[in-house]
C-alpha positions as CSV (number, residue, x, y, z in Angstrom):
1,X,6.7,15.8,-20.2
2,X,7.7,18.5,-17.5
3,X,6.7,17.0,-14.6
4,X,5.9,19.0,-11.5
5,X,9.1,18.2,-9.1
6,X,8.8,20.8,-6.3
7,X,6.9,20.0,-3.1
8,X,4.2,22.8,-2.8
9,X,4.1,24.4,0.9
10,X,3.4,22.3,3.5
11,X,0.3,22.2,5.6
12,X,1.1,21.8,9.4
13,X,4.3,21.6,12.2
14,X,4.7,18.2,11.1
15,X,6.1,19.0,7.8
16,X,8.7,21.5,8.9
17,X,11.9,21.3,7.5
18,X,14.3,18.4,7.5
19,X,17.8,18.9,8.2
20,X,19.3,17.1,5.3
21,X,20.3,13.2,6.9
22,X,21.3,12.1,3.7
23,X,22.7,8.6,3.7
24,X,24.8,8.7,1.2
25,X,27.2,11.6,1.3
26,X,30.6,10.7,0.4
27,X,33.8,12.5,-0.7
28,X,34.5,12.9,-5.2
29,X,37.1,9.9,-4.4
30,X,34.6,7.4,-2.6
31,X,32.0,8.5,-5.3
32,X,34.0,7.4,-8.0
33,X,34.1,3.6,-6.5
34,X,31.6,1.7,-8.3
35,X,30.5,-0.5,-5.3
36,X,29.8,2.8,-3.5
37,X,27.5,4.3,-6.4
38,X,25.8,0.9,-6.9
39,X,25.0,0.7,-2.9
40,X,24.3,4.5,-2.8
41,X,21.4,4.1,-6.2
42,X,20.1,0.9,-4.6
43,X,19.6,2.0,-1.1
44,X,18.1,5.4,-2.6
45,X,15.5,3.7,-5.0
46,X,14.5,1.4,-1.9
47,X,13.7,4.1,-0.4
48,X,11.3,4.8,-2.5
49,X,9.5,1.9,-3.0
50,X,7.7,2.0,0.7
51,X,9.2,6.0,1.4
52,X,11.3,6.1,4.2
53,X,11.4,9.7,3.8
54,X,8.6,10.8,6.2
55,X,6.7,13.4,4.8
56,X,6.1,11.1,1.0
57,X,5.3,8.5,3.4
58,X,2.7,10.9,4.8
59,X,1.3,11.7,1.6
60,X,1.3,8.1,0.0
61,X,1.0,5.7,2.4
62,X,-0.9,7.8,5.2
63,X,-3.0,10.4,4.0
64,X,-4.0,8.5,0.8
65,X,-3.4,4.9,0.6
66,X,-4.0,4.9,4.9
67,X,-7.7,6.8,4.4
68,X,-8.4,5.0,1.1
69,X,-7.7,1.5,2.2
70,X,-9.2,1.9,5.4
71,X,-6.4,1.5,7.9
72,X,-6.4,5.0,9.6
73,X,-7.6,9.2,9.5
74,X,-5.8,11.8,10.1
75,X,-6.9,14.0,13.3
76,X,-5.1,17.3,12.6
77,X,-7.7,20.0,13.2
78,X,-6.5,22.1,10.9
79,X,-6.7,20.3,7.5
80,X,-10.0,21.2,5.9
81,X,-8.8,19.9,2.7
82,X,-8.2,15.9,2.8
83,X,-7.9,12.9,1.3
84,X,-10.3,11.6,3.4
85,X,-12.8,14.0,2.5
86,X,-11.6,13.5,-1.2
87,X,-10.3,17.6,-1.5
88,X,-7.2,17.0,-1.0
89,X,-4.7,20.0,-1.5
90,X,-3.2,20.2,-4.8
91,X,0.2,19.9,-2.9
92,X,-0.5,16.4,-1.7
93,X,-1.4,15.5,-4.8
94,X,1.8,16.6,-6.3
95,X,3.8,14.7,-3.8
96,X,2.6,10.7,-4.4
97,X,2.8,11.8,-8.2
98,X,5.9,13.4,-9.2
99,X,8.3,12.5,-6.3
100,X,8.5,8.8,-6.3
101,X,9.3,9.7,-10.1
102,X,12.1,12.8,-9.9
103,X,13.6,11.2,-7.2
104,X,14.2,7.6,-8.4
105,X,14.8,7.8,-12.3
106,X,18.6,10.3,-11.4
107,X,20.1,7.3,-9.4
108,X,18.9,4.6,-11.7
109,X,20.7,6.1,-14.5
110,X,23.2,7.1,-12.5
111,X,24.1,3.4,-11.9
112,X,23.4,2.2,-15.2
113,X,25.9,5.1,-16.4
114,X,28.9,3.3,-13.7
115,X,28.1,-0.2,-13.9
116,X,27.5,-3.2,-15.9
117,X,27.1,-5.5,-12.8
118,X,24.1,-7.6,-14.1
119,X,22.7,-8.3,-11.0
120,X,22.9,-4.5,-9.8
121,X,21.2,-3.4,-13.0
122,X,18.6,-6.5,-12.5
123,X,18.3,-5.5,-9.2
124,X,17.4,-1.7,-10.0
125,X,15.0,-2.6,-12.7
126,X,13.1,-4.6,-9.7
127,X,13.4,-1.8,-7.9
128,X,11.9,1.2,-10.8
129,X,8.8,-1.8,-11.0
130,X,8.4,-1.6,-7.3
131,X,7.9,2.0,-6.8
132,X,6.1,2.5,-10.0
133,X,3.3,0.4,-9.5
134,X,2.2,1.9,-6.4
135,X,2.1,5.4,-8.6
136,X,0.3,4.0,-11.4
137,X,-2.1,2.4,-8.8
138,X,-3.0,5.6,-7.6
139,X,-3.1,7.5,-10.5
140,X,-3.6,5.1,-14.0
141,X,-1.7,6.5,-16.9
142,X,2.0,7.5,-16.0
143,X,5.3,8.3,-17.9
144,X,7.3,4.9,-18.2
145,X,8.6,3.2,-21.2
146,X,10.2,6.8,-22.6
147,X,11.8,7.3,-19.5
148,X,15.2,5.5,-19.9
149,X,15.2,6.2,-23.5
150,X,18.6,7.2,-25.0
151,X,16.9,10.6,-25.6
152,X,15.6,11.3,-22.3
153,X,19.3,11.8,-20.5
154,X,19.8,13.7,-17.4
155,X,16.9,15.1,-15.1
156,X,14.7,15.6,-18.1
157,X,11.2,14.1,-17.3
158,X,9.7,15.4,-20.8
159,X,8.3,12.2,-22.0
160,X,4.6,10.9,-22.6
161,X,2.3,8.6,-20.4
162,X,1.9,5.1,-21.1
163,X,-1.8,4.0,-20.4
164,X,-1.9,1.6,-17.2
165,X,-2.3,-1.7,-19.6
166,X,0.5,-0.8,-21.4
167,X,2.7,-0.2,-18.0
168,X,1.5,-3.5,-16.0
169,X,2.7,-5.6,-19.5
170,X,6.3,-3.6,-19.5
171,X,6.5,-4.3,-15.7
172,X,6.0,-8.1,-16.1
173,X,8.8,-8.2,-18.7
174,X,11.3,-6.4,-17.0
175,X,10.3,-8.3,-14.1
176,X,11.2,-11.7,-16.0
177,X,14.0,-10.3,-17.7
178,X,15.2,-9.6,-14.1
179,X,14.4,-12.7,-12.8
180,X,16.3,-14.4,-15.7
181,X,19.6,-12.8,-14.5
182,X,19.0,-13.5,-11.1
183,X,18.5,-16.9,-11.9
184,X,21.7,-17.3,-14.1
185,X,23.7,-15.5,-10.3
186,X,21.5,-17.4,-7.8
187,X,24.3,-18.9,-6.2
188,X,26.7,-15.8,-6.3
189,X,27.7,-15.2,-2.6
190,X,25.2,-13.2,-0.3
191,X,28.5,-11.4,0.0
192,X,28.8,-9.5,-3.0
193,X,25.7,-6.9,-2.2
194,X,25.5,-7.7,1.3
195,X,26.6,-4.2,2.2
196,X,25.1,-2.6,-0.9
197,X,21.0,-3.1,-0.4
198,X,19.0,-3.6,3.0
199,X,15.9,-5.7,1.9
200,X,17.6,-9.5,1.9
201,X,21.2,-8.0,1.6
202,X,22.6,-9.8,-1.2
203,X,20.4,-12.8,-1.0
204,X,19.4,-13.7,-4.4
205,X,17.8,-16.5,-3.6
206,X,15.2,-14.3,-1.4
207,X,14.7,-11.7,-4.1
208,X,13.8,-14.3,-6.9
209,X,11.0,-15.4,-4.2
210,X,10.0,-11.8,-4.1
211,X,10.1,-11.2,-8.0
212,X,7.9,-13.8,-8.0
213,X,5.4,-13.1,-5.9
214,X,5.6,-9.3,-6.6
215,X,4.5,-11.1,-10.3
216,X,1.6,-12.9,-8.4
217,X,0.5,-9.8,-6.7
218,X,0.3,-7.9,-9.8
219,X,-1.4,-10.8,-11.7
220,X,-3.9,-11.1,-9.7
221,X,-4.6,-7.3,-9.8
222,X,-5.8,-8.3,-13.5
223,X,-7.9,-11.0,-12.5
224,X,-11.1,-9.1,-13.7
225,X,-9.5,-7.6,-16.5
226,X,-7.4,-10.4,-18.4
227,X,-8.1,-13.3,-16.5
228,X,-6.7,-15.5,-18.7
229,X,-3.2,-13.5,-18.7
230,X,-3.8,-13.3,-15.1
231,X,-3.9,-17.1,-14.6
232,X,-0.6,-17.8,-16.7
233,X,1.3,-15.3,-15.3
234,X,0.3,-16.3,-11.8
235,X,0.9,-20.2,-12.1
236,X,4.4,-19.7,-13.7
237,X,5.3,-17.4,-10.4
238,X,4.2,-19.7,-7.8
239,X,5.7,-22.7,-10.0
240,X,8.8,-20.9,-9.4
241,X,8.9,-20.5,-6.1
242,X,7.2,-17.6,-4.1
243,X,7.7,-16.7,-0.5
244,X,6.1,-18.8,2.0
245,X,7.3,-18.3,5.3
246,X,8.0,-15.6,7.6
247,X,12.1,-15.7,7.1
248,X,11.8,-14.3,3.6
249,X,9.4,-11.5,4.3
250,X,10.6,-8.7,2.5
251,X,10.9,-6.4,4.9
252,X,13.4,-3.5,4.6
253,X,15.8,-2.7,7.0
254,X,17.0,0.7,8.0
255,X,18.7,3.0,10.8
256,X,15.5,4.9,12.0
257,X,12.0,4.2,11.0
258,X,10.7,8.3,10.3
259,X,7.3,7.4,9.7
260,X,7.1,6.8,13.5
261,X,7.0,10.2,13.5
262,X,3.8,10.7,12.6
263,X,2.2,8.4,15.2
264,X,4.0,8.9,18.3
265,X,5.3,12.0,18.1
266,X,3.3,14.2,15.8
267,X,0.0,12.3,16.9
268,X,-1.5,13.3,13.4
269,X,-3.1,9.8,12.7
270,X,-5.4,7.2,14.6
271,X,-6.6,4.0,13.8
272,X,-10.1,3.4,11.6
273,X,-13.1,2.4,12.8
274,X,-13.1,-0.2,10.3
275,X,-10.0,-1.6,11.2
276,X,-11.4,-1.9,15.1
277,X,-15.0,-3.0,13.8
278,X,-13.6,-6.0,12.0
279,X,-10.9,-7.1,14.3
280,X,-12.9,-6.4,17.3
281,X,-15.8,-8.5,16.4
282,X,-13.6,-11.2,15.5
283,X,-12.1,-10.7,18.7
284,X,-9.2,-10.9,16.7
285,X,-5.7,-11.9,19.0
286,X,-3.5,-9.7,17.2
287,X,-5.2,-6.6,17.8
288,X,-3.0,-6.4,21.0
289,X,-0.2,-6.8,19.0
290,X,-1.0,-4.0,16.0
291,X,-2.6,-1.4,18.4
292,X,-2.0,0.6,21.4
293,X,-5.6,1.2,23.3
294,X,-7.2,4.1,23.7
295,X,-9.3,5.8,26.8
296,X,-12.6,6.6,26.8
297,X,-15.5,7.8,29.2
298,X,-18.1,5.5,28.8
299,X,-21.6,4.9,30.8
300,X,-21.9,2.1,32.6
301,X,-25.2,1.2,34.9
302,X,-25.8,4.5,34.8
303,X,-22.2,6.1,35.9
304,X,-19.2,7.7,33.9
305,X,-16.5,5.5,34.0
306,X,-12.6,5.6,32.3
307,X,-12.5,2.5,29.7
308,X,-9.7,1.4,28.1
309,X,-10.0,-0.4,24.9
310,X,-9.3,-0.5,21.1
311,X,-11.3,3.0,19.5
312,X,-11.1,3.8,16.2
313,X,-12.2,7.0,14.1
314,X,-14.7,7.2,11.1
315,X,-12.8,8.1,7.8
316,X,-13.4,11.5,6.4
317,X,-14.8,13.2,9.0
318,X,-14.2,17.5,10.2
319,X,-11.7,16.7,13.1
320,X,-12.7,18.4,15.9
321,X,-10.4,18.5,19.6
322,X,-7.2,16.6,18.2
323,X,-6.0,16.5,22.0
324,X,-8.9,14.4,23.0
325,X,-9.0,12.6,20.1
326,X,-5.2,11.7,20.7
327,X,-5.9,9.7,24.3
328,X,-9.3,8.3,22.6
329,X,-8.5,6.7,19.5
330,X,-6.3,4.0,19.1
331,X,-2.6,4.0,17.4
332,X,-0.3,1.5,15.7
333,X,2.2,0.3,17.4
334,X,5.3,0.7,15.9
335,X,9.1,2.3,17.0
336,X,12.1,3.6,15.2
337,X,13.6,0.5,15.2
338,X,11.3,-1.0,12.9
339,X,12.1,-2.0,9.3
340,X,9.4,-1.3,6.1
341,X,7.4,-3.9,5.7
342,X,7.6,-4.6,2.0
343,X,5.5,-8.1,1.6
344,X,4.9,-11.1,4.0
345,X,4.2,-14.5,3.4
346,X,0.5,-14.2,4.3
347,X,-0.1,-11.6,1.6
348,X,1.3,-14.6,-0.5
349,X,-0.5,-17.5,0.8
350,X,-3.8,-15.0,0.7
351,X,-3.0,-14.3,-3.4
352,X,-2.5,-18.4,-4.1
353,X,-5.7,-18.7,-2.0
354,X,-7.6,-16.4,-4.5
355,X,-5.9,-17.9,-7.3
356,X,-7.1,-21.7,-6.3
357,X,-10.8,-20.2,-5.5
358,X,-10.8,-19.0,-9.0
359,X,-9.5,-22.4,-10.1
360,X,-6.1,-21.6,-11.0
361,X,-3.0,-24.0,-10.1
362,X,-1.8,-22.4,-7.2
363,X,0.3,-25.4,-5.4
364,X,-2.9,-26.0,-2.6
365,X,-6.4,-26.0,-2.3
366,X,-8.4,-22.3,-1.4
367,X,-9.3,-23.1,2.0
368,X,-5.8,-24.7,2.9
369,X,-3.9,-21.9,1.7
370,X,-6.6,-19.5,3.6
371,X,-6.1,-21.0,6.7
372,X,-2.2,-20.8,6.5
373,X,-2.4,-17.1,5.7
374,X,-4.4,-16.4,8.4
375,X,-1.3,-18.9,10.4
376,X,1.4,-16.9,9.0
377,X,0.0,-13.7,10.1
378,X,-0.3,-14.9,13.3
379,X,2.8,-16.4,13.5
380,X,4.5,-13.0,12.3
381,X,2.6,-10.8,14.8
382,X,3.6,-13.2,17.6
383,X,0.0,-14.0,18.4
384,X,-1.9,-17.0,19.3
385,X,-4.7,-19.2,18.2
386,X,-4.5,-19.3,14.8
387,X,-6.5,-22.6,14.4
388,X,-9.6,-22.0,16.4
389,X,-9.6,-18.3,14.9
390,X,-10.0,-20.0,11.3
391,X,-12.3,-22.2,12.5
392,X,-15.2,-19.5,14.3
393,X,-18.2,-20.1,12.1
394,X,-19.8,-17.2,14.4
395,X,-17.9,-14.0,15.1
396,X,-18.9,-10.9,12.3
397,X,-17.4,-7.3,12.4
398,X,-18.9,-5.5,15.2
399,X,-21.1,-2.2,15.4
400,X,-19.1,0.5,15.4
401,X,-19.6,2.3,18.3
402,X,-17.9,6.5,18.6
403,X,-16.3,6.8,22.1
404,X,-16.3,10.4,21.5
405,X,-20.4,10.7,20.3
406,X,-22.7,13.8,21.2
407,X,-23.2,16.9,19.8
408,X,-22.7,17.2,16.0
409,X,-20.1,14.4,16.3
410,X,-22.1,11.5,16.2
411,X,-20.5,9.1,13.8
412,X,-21.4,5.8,15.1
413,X,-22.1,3.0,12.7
414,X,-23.5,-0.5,12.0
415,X,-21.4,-2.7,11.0
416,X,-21.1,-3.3,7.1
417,X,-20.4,-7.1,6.9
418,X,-21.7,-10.1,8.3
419,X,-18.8,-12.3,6.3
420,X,-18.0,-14.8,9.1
421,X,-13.7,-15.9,9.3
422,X,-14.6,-19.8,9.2
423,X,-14.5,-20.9,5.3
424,X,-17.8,-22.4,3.8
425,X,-16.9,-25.2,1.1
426,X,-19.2,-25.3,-2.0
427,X,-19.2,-23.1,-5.5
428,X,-21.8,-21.3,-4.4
429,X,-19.7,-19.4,-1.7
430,X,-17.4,-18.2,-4.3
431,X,-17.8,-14.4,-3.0
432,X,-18.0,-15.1,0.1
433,X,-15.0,-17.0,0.7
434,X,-13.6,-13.9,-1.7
435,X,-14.7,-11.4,0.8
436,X,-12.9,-13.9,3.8
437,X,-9.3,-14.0,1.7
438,X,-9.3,-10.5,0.9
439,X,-10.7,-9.5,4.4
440,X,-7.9,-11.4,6.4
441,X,-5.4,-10.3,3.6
442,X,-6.1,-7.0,4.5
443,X,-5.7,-7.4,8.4
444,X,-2.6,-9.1,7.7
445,X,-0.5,-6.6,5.7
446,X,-1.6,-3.7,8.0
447,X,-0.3,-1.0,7.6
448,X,0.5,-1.1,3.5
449,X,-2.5,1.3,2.6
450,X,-1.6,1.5,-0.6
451,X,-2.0,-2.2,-1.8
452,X,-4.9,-2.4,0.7
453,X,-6.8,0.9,-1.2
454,X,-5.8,-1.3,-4.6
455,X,-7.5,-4.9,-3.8
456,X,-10.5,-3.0,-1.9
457,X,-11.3,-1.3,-5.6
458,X,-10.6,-4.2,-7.3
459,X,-13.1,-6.9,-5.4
460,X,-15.1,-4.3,-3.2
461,X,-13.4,-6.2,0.0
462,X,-13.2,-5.4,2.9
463,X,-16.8,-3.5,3.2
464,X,-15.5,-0.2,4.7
465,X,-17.8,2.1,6.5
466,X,-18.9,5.3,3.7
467,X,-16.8,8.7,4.5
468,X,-18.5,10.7,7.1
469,X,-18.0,13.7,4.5
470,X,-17.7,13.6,0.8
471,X,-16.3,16.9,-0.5
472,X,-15.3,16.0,-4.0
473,X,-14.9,18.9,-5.9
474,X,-16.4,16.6,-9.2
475,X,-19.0,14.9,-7.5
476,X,-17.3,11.5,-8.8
477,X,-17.1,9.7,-5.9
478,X,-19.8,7.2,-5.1
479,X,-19.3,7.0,-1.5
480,X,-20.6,3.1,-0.7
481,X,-17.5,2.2,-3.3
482,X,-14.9,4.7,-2.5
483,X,-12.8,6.6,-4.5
484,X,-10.9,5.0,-7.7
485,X,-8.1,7.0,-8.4
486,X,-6.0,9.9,-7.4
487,X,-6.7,13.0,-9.7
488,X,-3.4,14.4,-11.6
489,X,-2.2,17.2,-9.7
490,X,-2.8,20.8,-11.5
491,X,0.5,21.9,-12.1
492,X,0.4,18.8,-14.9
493,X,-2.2,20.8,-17.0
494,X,0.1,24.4,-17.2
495,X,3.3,22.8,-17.4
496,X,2.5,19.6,-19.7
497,X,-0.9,20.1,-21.5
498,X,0.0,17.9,-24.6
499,X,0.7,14.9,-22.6
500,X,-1.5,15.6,-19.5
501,X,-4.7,15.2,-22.3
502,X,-3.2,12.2,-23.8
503,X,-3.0,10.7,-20.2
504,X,-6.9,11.2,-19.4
505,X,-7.7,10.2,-23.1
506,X,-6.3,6.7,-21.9
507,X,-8.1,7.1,-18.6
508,X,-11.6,6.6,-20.5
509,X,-12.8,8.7,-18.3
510,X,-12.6,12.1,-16.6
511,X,-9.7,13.1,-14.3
512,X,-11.4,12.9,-11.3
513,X,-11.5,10.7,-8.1
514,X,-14.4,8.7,-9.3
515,X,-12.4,7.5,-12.6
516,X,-11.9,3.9,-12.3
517,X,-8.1,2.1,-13.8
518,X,-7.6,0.2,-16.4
519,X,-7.9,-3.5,-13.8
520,X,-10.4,-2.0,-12.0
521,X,-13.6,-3.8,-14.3
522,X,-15.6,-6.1,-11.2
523,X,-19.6,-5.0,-11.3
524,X,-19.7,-3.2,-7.6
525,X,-23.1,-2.5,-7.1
526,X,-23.7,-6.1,-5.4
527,X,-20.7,-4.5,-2.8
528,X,-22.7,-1.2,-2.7
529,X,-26.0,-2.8,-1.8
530,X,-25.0,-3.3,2.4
């Protein structure tokens, strides 16, 4: 397969040009040093797993996975084709698809090629798994198992698609094997790749805890689908030991944090009014922590008044006066100095507390593994009042009121859940209590849009207000569900027609938006009926 490698033309000011900042620059003579070549592929595929690079980040994690999952929209006046709108531009399709793929496959083989360091080599194939599943995620069916083939040397990407069953099982293998050598170096000194990688920097003790629960995360994405696989796979990874508190987050560490860019510089992106809806009607503590307020004009008895408070934006609408909508709606906080967040312990505690709802052996019962989620999240944010936040029996998501309403821009809401935070014991609050773990999951690995867009598709949680606009090209896209996949971008059908038709063969369905994946199987139309 040819895949399509270049980035098409870019849309607005905010993807000028980068001067090139590479990291890893280094004379013919440093090259040839193995440790350099290992540290230079590993930082470069971790990179990629969560893109530091700033514009992929846009693409993946904001524009997609950031509309998709709910988290935030992007206010730039001048995009008439979204993803939020589901017409996105065939450029930023291309992006998400072919770049986490072109750019990470050169340095793996290029450290395979100087090194037979087991733990680098274990380390990288972690590392391919990572950043592949959040592409095969978006898109189902993608080129994997022929990839490292002897064959397939160089930059040559001409290999077929593997349907998405077929890449979860090769994952999950390479992920044991992994784990397997990490075990066998476990108490090798931090030293040895302390300088080389920036997520737990030469901890192997902390990446096994990740393996594992990157195993859980992906098991339980194939709850619905193979729930019996599901199970074992799951109980074996929290048998051996996932991570449970803050200190092991995986969180990855780095000299400037670009996608800052795009909140407090560029201003292209403010937070959802889902995200505000939920949190504010929970009256949720962190929400100081997470977001920066907004100012609005608001009537109150009868006079025009300057509010601050938390606002948040409708997905999908026609943005309309982005320098209004700038001091309205709310922003994350975040700062240059931040590191990536990878995974945290309350995503963990959240997938156990599925795992034991569903009557798998997850080391704790649902509602006590709930309720130390929702304590790790807390604790991570620096908030407080973790206890009597899991105990309100009371608080739902609140109406979504528009700060910004009149005209033709009245986009105010009701709110779309009534799922209380305060766990109700009993079988017959199986799906509720569902909705409450994947809910405060959600809240609590803000702002990871991608994995956020995957668990809302795969249980229909959290309820997420409808797109304001829905201008897929396919009509696909039944709007009280979402979208369930990102289309392949066009340059796949002139440059790779023989393997671009196997690959939506193996999607079952038509390439289009409304397409669901392979784990993607739970009966929705109880989660449409709101």
């Amino acid at each position: 397969m040819l895949l399509s490698i270049a980035l098409a033309p870019l849309a607005s000011s905010c993807f000028e040009d980068d001067v090139n900042r590479s990291m890893y620059e280094a004379d013919s003579d440093e090259m040839n040093r193995e440790n350099h070549i290992v540290g230079a592929s590993l930082r470069g595929m971790q990179a990629l797993v969560i893109p530091t690079q700033e514009h992929l980040y846009q693409f993946m994690d904001a524009m997609a996975g950031g509309s998709y999952g709910g988290y935030m929209e992007g206010i730039v006046d001048t995009w008439v084709m979204k993803f939020s709108t589901y017409n996105p531009e065939q450029g930023w399709l291309k992006a998400p698809f072919a770049d986490p793929i072109k750019n990470l496959y050169p340095q793996y083989r290029d450290m395979i090629s100087k090194t037979d360091d087991p733990v680098a080599l274990a380390l990288g194939k972690i590392l391919r798994v990572c950043a592949m599943h959040r592409v095969t995620d978006m898109f189902g069916p993608i080129p994997y198992s022929n990839m490292m083939s002897a064959s397939n040397t160089g930059d040559n990407l001409a290999v077929a698609y593997d349907s998405q069953e077929d890449v979860y099982k090769a994952m999950l293998a390479e992920l044991e094997e992994a784990d397997a050598v990490l075990a066998d170096n476990e108490h090798m000194s931090a030293e040895a790749f302390r300088k080389l990688e920036d997520l737990y920097y030469g901890d192997i003790s902390k990446w096994r805890k990740f393996v594992h629960s990157m195993q859980l995360r992906m098991a339980m994405r194939m709850a619905y689908v193979e729930p019996e696989l599901a199970r074992s796979i799951a109980e074996k990874a929290v048998a051996a030991g996932v991570i449970t508190t803050n200190d092991d987050n995986a969180m990855l560490h780095v000299a400037e944090n670009r996608s800052a860019l795009m909140f407090n510089d560029w201003n292209d992106y403010r937070i959802s009014a889902d995200l505000v809806s939920i949190m504010s009607g929970y009256a949720d503590p962190r929400l100081e922590k997470m977001l920066v307020k907004g100012t609005a004009t608001v009537n109150e008895n009868g006079t025009s008044v300057q509010k601050s408070d938390y606002y948040g934006v409708r997905i999908g609408i026609f943005t309309q006066k982005k320098d209004a909508m700038i001091n309205t709606y709310s922003k994350q906080i975040i700062t240059a100095t931040d590191p990536y967040l990878w995974m945290n312990a309350a995503e963990v505690s959240f997938l156990r507390a599925e795992g034991a709802l569903r009557g798998w052996s997850m080391g704790g019962d649902a509602q006590s593994l709930y309720e130390q989620g929702i304590a790790l999240s807390f604790d991570e944010r620096g908030a407080s009042g973790a206890d009597q936040y899991a105990q309100n029996a009371t608080a739902v998501p609140a109406d979504y009121i528009n700060p910004m309403d009149g005209g033709d821009i009245n986009y105010s809401h009701k709110a779309v859940s009534s799922i209380t935070i305060a766990w109700e014991p009993g079988d017959a609050n199986f799906e509720r209590n569902l909705e409450r773990i994947i809910t405060q999951k959600w809240i609590a690995i803000f702002p990871l849009g991608v994995e956020a867009w995957a668990e809302h598709r795969r249980t229909g949680y959290p309820r997420l207000f409808p797109p304001v606009e829905n201008k897929d090209p396919n009509g696909s896209v039944n709007t009280a569900i979402g979208p369930r996949r990102l289309p392949y971008p066009a340059d796949e059908y002139s440059d790779n027609p023989q393997f671009i038709q196997q690959a939506v063969q193996m999607l079952g369905g038509p390439d289009a938006s409304g397409t669901p994946l392979w784990w993607d199987t739970k009966d929705h139309s109880r989660d449409a009926a709101i």
